[in-house]
Structures are given as structure tokens and as C-alpha cells.
C-alpha positions, 0 to 999 in steps of 0.5 A: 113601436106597435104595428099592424099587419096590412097585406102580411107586412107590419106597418108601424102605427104608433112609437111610444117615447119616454120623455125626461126633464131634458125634452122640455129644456134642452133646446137640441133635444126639443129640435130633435122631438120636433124633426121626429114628430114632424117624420110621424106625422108625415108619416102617419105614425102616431107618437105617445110621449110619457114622462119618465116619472112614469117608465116604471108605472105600469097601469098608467102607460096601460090606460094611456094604450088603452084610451089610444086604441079605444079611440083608434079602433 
């Protein structure tokens, strides 16, 4: 989770999630991101889904941050 300070409070601006072969094929868990991306959205809070293939490299999670808050900001 990556927050901001607003007002000296922490306002959550953006989860990032690590998604396996079972978000895409078992039907709980794609309700599950479904229910969790429709709480983001209502809730302005911005959700980077990356495949687990890549939970270990490094610089391309970092070009994903990147990308996010040059649009962001």
C-alpha cells in the first residue's frame, strides 16, 4: 500500500497486488479481485495488478511506479 499525507493523516493512494495463474482461472478468486476492484474504485484507490512471474524483478515493478506517478503527479 503507498499513501499520502493529506492534512497529517495517511490517505491510502494505491495497493499493489501480485497476481498468479489462479486470478485468471479460478472463478472465486476472480469474484474476490472483482469485489476488491469495484472497493478501489469506489474508493479512489488505484490497484497495480503484476503477474507473479514478476514478484522478483525488481526494475520492472519500479517502471510500473514510475510510469504510475509520472501520470499521477
Amino acid at each position: 500500500m503507498v499513501y499520502e499525507y493529506l492534512n497529517r493523516q495517511q490517505i491510502p493512494v494505491l495497493a499493489i497486488e501480485l497476481d498468479g495463474k489462479e486470478h485468471y482461472t479460478d472463478e472465486v478468486v476472480k469474484e474476490r479481485d472483482r469485489k476488491k476492484n469495484e472497493i478501489c474504485k469506489a474508493h479512489n484507490l488505484h490497484i497495480i495488478r503484476v503477474e507473479n512471474s514478476y514478484a522478483r524483478r525488481y526494475n520492472h515493478i519500479k517502471e510500473i511506479l514510475v510510469g504510475y506517478f509520472k501520470v499521477r503527479h
